[in-house]
C-alpha positions as CSV (number, residue, x, y, z in Angstrom):
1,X,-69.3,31.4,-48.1
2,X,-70.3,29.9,-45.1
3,X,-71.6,26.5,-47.0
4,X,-67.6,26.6,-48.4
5,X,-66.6,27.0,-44.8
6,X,-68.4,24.0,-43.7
7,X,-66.6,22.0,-46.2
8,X,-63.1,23.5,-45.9
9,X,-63.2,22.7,-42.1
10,X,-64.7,19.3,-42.0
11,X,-61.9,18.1,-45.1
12,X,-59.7,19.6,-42.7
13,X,-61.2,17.5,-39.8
14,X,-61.2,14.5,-42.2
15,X,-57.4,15.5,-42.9
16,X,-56.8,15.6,-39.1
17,X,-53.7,13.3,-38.5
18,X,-51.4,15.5,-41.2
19,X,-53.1,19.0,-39.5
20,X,-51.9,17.5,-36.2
21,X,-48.6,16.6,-37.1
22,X,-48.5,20.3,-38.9
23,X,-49.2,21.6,-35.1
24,X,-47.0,19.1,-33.7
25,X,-43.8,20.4,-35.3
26,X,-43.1,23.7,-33.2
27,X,-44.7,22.6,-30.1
28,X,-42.0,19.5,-30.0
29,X,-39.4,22.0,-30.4
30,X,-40.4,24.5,-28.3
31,X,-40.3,21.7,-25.4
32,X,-37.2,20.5,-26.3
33,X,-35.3,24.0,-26.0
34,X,-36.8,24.0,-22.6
35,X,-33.3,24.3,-21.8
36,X,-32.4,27.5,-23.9
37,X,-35.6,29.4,-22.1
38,X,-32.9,31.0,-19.3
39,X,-30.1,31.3,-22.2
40,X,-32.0,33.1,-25.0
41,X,-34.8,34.5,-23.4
42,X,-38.1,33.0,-23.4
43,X,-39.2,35.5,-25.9
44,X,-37.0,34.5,-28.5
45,X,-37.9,30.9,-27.8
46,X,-41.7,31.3,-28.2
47,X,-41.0,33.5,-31.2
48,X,-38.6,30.9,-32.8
49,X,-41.3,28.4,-32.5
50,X,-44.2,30.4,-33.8
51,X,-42.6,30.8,-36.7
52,X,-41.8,27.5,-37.7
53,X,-45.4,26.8,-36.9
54,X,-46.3,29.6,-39.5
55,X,-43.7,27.8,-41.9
56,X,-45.3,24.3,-41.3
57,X,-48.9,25.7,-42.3
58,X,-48.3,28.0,-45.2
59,X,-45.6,25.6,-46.7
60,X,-46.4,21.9,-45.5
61,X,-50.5,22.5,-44.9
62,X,-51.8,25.2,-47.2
63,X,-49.6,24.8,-50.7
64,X,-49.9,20.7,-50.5
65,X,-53.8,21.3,-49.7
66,X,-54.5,23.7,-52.7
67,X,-52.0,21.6,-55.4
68,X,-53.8,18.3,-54.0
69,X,-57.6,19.6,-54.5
70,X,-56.3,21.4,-57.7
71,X,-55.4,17.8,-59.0
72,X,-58.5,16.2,-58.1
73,X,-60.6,19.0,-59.8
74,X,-62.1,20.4,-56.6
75,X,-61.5,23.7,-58.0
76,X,-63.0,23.0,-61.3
77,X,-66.0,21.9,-59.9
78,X,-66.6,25.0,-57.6
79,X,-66.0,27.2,-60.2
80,X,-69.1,25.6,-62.5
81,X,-71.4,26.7,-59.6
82,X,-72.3,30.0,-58.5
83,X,-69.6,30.8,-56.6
84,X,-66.4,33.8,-57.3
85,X,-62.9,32.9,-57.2
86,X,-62.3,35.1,-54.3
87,X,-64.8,33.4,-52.1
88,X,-63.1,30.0,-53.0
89,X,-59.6,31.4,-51.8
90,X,-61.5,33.5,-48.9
91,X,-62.7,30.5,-47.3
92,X,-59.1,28.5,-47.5
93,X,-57.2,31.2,-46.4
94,X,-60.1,31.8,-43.1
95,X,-59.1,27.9,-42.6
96,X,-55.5,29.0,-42.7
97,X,-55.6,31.6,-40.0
98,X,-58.3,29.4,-37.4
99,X,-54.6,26.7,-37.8
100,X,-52.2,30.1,-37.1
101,X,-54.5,31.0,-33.9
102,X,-54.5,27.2,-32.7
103,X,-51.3,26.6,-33.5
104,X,-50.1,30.0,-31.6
105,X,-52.3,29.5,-28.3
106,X,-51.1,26.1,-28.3
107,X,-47.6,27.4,-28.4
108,X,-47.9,29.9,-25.2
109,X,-50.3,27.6,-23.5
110,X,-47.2,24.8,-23.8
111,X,-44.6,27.6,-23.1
112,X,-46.6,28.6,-20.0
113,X,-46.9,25.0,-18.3
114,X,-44.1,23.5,-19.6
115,X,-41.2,25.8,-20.3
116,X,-42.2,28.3,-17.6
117,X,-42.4,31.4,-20.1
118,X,-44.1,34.2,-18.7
119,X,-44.8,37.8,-20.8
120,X,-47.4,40.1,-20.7
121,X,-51.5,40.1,-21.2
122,X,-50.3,42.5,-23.7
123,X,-47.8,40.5,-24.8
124,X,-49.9,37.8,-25.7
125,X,-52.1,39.7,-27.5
126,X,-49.7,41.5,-29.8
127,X,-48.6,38.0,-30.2
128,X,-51.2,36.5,-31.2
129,X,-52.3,39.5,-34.0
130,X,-48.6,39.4,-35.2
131,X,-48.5,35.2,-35.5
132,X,-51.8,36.2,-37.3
133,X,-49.8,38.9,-40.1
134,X,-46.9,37.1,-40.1
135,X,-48.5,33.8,-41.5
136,X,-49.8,35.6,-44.3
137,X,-46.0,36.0,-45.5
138,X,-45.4,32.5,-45.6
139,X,-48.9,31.6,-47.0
140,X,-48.1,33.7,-50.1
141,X,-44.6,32.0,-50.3
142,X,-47.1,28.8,-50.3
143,X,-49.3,30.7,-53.3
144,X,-46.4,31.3,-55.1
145,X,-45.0,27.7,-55.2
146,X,-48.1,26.2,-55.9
147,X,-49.0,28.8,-58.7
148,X,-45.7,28.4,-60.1
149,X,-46.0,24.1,-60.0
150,X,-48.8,22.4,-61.1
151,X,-47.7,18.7,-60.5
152,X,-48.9,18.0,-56.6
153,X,-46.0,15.8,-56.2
154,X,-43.6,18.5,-57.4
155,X,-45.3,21.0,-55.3
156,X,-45.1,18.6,-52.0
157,X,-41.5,18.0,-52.4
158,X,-40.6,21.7,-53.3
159,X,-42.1,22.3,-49.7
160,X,-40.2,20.1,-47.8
161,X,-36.7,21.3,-49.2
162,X,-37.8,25.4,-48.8
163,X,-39.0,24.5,-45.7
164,X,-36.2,22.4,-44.4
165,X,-34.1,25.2,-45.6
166,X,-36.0,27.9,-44.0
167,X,-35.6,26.0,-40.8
168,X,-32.3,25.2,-40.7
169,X,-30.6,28.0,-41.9
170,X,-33.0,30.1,-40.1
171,X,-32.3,28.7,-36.7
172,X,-28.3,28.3,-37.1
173,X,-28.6,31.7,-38.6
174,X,-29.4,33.2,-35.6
175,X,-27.4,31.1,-33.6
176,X,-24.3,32.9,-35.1
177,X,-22.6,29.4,-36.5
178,X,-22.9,30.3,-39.9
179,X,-20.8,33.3,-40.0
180,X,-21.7,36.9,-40.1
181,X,-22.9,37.3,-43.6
182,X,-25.6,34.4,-43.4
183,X,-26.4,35.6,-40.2
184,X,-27.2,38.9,-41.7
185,X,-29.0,37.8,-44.8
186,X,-31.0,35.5,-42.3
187,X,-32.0,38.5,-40.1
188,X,-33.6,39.9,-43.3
189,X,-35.2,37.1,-44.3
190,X,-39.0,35.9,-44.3
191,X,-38.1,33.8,-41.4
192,X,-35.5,36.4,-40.0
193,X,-38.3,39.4,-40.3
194,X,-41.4,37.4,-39.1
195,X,-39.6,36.2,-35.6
196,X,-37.8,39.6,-35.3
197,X,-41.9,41.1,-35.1
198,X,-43.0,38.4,-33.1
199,X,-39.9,38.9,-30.8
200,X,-40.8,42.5,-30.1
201,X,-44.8,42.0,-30.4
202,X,-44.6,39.3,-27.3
203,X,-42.3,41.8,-25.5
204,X,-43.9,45.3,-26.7
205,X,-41.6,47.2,-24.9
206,X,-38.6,45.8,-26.9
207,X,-40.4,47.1,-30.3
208,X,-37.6,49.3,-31.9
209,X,-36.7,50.9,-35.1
210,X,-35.5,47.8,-36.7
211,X,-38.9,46.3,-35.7
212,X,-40.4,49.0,-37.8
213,X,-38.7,47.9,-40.6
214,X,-38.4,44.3,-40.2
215,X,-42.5,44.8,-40.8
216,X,-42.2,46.8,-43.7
217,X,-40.0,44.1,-44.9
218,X,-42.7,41.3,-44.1
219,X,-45.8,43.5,-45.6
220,X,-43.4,43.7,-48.4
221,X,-42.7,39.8,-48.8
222,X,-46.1,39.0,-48.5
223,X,-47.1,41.5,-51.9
224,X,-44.7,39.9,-53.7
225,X,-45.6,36.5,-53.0
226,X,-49.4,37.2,-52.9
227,X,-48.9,38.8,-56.8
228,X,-46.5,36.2,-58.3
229,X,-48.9,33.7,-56.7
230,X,-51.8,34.8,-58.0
231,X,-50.3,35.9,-61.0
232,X,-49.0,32.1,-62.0
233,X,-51.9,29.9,-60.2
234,X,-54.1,27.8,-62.7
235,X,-57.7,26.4,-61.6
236,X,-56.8,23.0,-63.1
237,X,-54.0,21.2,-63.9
238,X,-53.7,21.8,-68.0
């Protein structure tokens, strides 16, 4: 495990300038809506922006990383040796989640100098665990799409049009200028659910009944995902 960690992190470090630009998405738009911080709440802001960080890295980092190693036969090779499946995906997904913390403290460090957004200790913290759970939803989206496509081409532009969908929608969703209905279905979407937690996690004392079940509708995503994902994935491209 720990030799695999070595070698995820420095192809990550050798990957850098697409991992930055990966980062770089929400932290350009959270100091854009600088503006919006007195409008909609500085909460909702730093939420918003957390989880298009989460959507960058489970759609546009992780699914692209695993369907481009996949292709070279990094997989195959791993698998000759002594080492378990599990400790193969293990190590990618503890890669995953060190991005989801820096990506996250990034975002309130940003939010704190730059945008003047101030919560709680607490807040932070439950933010932070809650960026943490919350990723896993869409990393299982990104298992699912890369199980379910084996060309790495195919896979990368898949991403991009779920993700600029998930973005789009999911920000003028909640904006109310797509009607009620897509507002509604947004709400209760991966996107919708994730920032709904976060929302309430970075402001504790916020955290409702509709919270409650926003979570049981991530924790519910991510099984799906994680099952259909690793029921369809393929070691090799064949």
């Amino acid at each position: 495990m720990a030799a695999l960690l070595r070698a995820d992190f420095t192809t990550l470090w050798r990957n850098r300038r697409s991992f930055g630009l990966v980062l770089l998405v929400s932290l350009v738009i959270l100091v854009s809506w600088k503006g919006l911080v007195d409008k909609l709440g500085g909460v909702f802001v730093l939420s918003s922006c957390i989880t298009i960080g989460l959507t960058s890295i489970g759609l546009m980092g992780y699914s692209n990383s695993i369907a481009r190693d996949r292709d070279r036969g990094v997989f195959q090779r791993l698998r000759v040796g002594p080492v378990s499946a599990w400790t193969i995906m293990m190590s990618r997904l503890i890669v995953q989640i060190a991005m989801i913390v820096l990506m996250t403290v990034l975002v309130f460090v940003v939010g704190y100098f730059v945008d003047h957004i101030y919560i709680s200790p607490v807040g932070y913290i439950a933010g932070l665990l809650m960026a943490m759970l919350g990723g896993f939803v869409y990393l299982g989206m990104g298992q699912a799409i890369v199980g379910l496509i084996k060309n790495p081409d195919t896979v990368n532009s898949t991403t991009r049009l779920v993700y600029f969908i998930f973005i789009m929608i999911g920000m003028f969703g909640e904006f109310g200028v797509l009607g009620k209905k897509i507002g509604l279905l947004v709400i209760w979407s991966p996107y919708g659910v994730v920032r709904k937690v976060l929302a309430a996690s970075l402001d504790p004392a916020s955290w409702n009944m509709d919270t409650t079940w926003a979570l049981l509708a991530a924790a519910g995503y991510t099984i799906v995902f994680v099952v259909l994902g690793v029921k369809w994935f393929k070691w090799e491209n064949k």
